[in-house]
C-alpha positions as a Markdown table, in Angstrom:
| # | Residue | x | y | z |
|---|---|---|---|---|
| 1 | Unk | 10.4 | 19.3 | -1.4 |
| 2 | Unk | 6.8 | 19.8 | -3.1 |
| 3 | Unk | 3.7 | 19.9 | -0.9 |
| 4 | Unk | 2.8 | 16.1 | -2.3 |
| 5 | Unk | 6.2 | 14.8 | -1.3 |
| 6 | Unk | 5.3 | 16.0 | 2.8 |
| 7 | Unk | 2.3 | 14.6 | 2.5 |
| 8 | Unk | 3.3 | 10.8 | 1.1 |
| 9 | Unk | 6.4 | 11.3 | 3.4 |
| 10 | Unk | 3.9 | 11.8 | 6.4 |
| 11 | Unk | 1.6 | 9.0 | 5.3 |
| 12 | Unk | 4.4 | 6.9 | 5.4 |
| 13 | Unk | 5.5 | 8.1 | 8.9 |
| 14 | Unk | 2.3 | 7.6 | 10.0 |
| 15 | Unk | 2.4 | 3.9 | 9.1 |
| 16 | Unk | 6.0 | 3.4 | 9.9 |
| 17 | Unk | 4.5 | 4.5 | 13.7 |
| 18 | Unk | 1.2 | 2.5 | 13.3 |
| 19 | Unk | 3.6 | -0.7 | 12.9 |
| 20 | Unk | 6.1 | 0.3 | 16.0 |
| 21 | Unk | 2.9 | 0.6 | 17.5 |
| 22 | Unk | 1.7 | -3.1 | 16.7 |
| 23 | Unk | 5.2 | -4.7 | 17.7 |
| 24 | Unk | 4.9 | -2.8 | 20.7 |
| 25 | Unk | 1.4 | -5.0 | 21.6 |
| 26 | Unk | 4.2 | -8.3 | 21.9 |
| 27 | Unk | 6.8 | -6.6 | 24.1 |
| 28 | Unk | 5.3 | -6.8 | 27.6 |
| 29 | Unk | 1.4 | -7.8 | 27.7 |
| 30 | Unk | 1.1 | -8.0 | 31.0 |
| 31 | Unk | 1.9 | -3.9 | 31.4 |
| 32 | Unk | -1.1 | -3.6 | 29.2 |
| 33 | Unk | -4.6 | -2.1 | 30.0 |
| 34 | Unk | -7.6 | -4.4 | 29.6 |
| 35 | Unk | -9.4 | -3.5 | 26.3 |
| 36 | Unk | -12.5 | -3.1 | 25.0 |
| 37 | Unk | -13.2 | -4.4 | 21.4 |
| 38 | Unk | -14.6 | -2.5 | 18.9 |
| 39 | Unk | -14.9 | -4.0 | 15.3 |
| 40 | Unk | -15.5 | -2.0 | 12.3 |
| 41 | Unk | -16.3 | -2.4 | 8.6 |
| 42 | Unk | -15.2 | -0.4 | 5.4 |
| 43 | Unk | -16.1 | -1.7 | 1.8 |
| 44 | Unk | -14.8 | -0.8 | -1.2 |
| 45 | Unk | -16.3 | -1.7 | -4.6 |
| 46 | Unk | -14.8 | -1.9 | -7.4 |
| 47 | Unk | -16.0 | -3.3 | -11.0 |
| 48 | Unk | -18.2 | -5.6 | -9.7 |
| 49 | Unk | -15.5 | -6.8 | -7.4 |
| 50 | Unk | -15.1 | -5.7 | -3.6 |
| 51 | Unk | -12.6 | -5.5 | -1.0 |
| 52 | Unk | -13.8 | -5.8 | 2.4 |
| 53 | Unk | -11.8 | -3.7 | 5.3 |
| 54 | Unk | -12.2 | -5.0 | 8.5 |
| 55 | Unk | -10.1 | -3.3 | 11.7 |
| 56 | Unk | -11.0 | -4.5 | 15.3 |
| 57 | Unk | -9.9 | -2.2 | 17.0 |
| 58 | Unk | -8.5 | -2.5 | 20.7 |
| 59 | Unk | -9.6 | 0.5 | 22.9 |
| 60 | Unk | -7.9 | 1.3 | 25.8 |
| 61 | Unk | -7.9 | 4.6 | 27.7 |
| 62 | Unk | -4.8 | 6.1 | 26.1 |
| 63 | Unk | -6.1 | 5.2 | 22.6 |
| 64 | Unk | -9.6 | 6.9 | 23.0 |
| 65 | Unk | -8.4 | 10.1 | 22.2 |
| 66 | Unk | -6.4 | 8.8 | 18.9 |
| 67 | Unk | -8.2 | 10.0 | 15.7 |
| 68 | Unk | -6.1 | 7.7 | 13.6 |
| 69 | Unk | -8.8 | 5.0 | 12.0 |
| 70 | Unk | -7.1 | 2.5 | 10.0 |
| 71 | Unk | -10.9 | 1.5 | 8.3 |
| 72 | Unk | -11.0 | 5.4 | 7.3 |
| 73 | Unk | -7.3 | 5.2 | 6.3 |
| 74 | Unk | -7.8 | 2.5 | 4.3 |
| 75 | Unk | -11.1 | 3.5 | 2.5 |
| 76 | Unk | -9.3 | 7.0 | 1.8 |
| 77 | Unk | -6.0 | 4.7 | 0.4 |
| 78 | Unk | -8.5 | 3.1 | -2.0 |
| 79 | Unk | -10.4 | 6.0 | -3.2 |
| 80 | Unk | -7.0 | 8.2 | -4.2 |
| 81 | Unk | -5.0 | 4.8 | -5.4 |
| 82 | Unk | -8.0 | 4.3 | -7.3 |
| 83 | Unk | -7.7 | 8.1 | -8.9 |
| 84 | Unk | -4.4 | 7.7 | -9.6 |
| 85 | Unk | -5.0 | 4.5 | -11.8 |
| 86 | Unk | -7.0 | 6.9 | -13.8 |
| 87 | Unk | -4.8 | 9.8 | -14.2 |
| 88 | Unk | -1.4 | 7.4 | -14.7 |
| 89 | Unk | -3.3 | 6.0 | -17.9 |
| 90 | Unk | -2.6 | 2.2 | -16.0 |
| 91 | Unk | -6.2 | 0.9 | -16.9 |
| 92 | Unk | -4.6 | 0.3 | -20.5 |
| 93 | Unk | -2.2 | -2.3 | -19.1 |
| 94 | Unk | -4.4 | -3.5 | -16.3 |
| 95 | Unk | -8.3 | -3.2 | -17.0 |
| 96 | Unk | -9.7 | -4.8 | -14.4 |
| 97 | Unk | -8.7 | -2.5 | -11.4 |
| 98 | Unk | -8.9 | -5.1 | -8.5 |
| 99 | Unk | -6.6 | -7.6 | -10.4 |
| 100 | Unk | -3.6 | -4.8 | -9.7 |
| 101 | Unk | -3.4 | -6.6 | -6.7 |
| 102 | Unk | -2.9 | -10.3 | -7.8 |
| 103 | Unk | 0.9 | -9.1 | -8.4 |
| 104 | Unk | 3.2 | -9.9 | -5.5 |
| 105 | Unk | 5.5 | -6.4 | -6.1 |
| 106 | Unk | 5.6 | -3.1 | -7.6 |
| 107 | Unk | 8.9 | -1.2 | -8.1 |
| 108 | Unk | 9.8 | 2.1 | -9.9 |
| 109 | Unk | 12.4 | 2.2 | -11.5 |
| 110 | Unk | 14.5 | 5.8 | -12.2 |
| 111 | Unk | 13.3 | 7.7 | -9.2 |
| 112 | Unk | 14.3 | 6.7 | -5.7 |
| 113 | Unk | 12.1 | 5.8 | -2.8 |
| 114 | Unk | 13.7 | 5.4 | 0.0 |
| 115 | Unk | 14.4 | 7.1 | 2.8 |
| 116 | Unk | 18.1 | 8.5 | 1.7 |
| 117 | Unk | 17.2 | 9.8 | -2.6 |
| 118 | Unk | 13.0 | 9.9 | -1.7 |
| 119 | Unk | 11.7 | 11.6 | -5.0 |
| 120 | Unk | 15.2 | 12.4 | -6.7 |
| 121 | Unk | 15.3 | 11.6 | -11.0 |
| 122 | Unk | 18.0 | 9.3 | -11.2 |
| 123 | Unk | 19.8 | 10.8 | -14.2 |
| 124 | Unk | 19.8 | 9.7 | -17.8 |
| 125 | Unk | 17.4 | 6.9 | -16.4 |
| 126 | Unk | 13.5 | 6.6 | -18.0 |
| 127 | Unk | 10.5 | 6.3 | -15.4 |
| 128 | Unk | 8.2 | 3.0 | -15.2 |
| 129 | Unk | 6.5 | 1.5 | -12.6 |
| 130 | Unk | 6.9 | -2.2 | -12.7 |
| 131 | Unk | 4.7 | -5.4 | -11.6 |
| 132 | Unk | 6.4 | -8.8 | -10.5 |
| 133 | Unk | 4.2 | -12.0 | -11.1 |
| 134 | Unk | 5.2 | -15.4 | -10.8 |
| 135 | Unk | 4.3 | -17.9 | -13.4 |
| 136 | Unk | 4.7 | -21.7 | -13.1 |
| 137 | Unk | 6.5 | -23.8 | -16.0 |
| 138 | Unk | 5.3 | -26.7 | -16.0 |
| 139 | Unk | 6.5 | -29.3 | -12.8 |
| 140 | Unk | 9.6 | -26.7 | -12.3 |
| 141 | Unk | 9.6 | -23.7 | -10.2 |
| 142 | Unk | 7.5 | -20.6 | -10.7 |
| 143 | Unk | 9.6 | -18.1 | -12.6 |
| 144 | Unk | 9.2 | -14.2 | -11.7 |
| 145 | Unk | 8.2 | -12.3 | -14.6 |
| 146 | Unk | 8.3 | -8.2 | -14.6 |
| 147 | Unk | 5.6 | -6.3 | -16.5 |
| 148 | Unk | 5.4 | -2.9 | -17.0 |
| 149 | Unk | 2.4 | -1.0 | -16.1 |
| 150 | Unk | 3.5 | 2.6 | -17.2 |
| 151 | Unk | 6.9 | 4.1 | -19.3 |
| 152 | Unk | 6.8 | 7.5 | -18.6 |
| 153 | Unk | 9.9 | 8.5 | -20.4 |
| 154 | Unk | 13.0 | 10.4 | -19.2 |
| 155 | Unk | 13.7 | 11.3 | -15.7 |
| 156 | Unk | 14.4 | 14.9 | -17.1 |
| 157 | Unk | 11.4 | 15.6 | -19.1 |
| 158 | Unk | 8.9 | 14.4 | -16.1 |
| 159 | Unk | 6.7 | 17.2 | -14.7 |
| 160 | Unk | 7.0 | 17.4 | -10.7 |
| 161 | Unk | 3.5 | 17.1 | -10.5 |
| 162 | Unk | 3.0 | 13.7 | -13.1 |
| 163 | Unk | 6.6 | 12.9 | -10.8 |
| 164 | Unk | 4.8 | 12.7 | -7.5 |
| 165 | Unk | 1.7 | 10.9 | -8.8 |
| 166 | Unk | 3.8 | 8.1 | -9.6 |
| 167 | Unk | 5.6 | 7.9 | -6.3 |
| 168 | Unk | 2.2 | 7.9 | -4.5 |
| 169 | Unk | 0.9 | 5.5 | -6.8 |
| 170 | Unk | 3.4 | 2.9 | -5.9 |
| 171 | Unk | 3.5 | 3.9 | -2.1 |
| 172 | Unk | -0.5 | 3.6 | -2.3 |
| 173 | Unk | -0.4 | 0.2 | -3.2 |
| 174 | Unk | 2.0 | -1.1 | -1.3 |
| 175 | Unk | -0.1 | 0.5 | 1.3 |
| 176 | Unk | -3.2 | -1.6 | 0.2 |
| 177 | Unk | -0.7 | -4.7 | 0.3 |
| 178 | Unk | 0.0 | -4.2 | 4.1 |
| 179 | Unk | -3.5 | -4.5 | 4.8 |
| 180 | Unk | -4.7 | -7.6 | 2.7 |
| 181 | Unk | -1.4 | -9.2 | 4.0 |
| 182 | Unk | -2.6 | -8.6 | 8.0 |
| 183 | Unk | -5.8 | -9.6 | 7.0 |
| 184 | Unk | -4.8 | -12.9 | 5.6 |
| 185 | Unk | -2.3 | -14.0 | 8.1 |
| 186 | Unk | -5.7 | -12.7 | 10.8 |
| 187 | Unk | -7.7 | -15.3 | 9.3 |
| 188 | Unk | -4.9 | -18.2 | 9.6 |
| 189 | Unk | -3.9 | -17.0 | 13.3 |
| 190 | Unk | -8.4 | -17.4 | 13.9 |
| 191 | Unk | -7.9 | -21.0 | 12.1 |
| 192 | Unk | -4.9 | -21.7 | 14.4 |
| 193 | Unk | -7.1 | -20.7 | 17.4 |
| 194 | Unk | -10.5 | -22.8 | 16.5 |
């Protein structure tokens, strides 16, 4: 497995744990450590549009010594999902990079991402990351619609390299996702609690 394929499979490891970590805070709060709250503020700016990263972090004695900082991790997520955009040629089906994230999925189609075929070429199959949107029709139901964002072509004909900077595109932003996700359901649990 290339270099980049350890290094997206750790990054998702890492945030696989980060999550067992956070449904670990429900299982038995009163075994807990009083913490100490620490909030901090990344901003990312983007064609005159800008995604704020907020993280309060909970400090307790066995977490001083992490070096994990999900505002860092974020901002770092941005910058390379951001580069990647460029190099994947996606601006030409999305030009404004923030509205990438007004679509509720992204799949890829022809090279497998989970856990069992990560990074295999599925064969005979062509390569394109797709978007799902939903569009309302009128007083019916909103109807899923799949867009394309990039046709790379062949499975066979892919360089590793332009291979694993597709996979990490996809992973990226579903990365970026998990964050505006916590943050929104964060601000309804703070309405909740008013």
């Amino acid at each position: 497995m290339s270099n980049s394929l350890d290094k997206l499979k750790a990054l998702t490891d890492r945030l696989e744990e980060k999550i067992v970590t956070q449904k670990s805070l429900f299982d038995e709060p009163e075994s807990r450590e009083p913490k100490e709250k620490d909030v901090q503020t990344a901003q990312v700016v983007e064609n005159n549009a800008s995604i704020e990263v907020k993280q309060e972090k909970s400090v307790s004695k066995s977490d001083a010594s992490e070096s994990f900082n999900l505002a860092d991790d974020r901002a770092f997520n941005m910058k390379r999902f951001k580069e990647l955009y460029a190099i994947l040629g996606i601006e030409s089906k999305c030009e404004n990079f923030i509205d990438i994230f007004s679509y509720k999925a992204m799949n890829l189609s022809g090279i497998g991402i989970r856990d069992e075929d990560f990074g295999e070429v599925r064969s005979g199959k062509y390569i394109q990351i797709i978007v799902i949107s939903y569009e309302s029709e009128g007083d019916q139901k909103k109807k899923a619609k799949n867009i394309s964002l990039g046709y790379f072509g062949k499975g066979e004909t892919l360089s590793p390299e332009k291979k694993n900077h597709i996979i990490e595109f996809v992973l990226r932003w579903r990365y970026e996702k998990v964050y505006q996700n916590l943050s929104h359901y964060k601000n309804l649990i703070s309405k909740v609690d008013n």
